[in-house]
C-alpha positions in Angstrom: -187.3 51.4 -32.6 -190.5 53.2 -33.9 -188.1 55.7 -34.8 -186.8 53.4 -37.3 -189.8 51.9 -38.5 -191.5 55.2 -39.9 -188.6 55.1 -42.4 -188.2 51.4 -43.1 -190.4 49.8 -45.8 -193.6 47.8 -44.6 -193.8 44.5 -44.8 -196.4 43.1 -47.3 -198.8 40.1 -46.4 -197.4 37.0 -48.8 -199.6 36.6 -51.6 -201.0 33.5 -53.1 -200.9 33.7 -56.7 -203.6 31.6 -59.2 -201.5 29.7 -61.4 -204.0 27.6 -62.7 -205.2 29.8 -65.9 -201.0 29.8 -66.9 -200.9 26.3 -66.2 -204.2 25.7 -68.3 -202.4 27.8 -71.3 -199.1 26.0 -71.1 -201.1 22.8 -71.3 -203.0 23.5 -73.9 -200.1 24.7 -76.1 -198.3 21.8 -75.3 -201.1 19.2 -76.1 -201.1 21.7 -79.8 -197.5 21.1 -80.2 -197.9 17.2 -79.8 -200.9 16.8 -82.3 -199.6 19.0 -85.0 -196.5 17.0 -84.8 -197.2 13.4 -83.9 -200.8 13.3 -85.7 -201.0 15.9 -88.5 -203.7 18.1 -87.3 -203.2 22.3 -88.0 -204.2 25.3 -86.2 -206.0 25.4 -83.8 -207.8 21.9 -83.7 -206.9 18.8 -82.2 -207.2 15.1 -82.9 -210.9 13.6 -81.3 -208.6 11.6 -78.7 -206.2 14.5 -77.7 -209.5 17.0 -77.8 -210.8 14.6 -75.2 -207.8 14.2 -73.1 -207.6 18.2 -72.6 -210.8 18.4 -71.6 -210.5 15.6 -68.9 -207.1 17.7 -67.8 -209.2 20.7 -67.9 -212.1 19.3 -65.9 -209.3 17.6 -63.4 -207.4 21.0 -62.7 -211.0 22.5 -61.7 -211.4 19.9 -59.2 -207.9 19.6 -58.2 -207.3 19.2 -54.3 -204.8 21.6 -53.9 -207.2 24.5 -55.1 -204.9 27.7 -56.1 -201.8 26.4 -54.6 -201.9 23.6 -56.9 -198.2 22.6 -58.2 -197.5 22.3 -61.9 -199.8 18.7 -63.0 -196.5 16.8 -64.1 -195.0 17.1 -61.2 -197.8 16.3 -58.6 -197.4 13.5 -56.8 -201.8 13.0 -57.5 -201.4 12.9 -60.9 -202.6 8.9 -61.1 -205.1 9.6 -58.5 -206.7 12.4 -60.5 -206.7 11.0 -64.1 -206.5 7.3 -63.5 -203.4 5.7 -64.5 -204.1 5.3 -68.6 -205.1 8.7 -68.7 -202.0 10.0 -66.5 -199.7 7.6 -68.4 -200.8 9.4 -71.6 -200.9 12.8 -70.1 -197.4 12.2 -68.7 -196.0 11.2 -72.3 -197.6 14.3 -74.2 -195.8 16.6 -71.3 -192.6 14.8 -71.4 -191.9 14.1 -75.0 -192.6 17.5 -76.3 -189.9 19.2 -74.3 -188.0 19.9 -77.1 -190.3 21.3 -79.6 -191.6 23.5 -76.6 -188.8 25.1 -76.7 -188.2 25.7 -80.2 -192.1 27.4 -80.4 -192.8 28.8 -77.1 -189.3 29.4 -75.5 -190.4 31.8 -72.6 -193.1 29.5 -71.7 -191.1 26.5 -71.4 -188.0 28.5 -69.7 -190.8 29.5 -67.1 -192.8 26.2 -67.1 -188.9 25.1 -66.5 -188.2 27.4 -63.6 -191.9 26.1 -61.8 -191.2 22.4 -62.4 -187.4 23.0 -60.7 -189.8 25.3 -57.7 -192.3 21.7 -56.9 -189.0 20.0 -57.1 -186.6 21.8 -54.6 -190.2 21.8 -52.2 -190.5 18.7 -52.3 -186.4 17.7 -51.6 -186.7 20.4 -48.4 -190.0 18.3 -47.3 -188.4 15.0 -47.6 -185.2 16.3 -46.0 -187.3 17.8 -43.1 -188.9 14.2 -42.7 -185.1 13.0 -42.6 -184.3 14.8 -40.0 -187.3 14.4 -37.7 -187.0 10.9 -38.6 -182.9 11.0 -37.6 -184.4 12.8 -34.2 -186.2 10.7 -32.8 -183.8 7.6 -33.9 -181.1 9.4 -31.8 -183.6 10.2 -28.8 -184.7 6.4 -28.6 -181.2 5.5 -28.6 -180.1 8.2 -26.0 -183.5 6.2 -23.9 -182.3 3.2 -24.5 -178.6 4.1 -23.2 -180.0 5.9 -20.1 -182.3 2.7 -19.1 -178.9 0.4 -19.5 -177.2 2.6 -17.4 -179.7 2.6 -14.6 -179.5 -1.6 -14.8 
């Protein structure tokens, strides 16, 4: 075996990559998008009630629980908890309803923003489906209990 091993590649350690300065720039493009288009502003400057939403996003994602890990913000399940539920509710409607123009001004951004959001999503289906399972587990031992104890009657 060590025979082998002086040829075969070595492992690397798994990294843990900061997404948070991406996530801060797709955000902040995406809030552009939304107040060029739904409120007339140009360039680089924002409405007073959108500049004061990203900078209580911006403030938010510093302080966010998750640290470096942290998932994409639209899909975290502590978005309400973080902003409060009006400014999540209006966070939430900038993210969702600009989609389209998203991809007609920053295409690779949204493809990858895309391929994150699908990432949180399959996570969270294996975690849930994990919970099934252990759930379904102990279901099935309780019964196999409850058959056993029967039997001894």
């Amino acid at each position: 075996m060590s025979f082998l091993s002086k040829f075969l590649p070595k492992k690397k350690p798994v990294e843990i990559k900061n997404n948070i300065p991406k996530e801060k720039n797709s955000i902040k493009k995406t809030f552009a998008v939304y107040c060029h288009a739904h409120h007339g502003t140009t360039g680089d400057k924002l409405c007073p009630k959108c500049t004061a939403l990203l900078a209580t996003v911006m403030t938010r994602m510093n302080r966010c629980r998750y640290g470096i890990t942290k998932p994409i913000c639209d899909r975290c399940e502590f978005t309400a908890q973080c902003f409060g539920e009006r400014q999540a509710r209006e966070f939430l409607t900038i993210m969702n309803s600009n989609r389209g123009r998203m991809y007609l001004k920053h295409p690779i951004m949204s493809i990858k923003h895309k391929f994150l959001s699908m990432g949180v999503d399959y996570a969270r289906y294996e975690q849930q489906k994990k919970r099934d399972d252990k759930a379904k587990a102990k279901e099935k031992a309780a019964k196999g209990r409850s058959k056993e104890q029967k039997e001894k009657k």
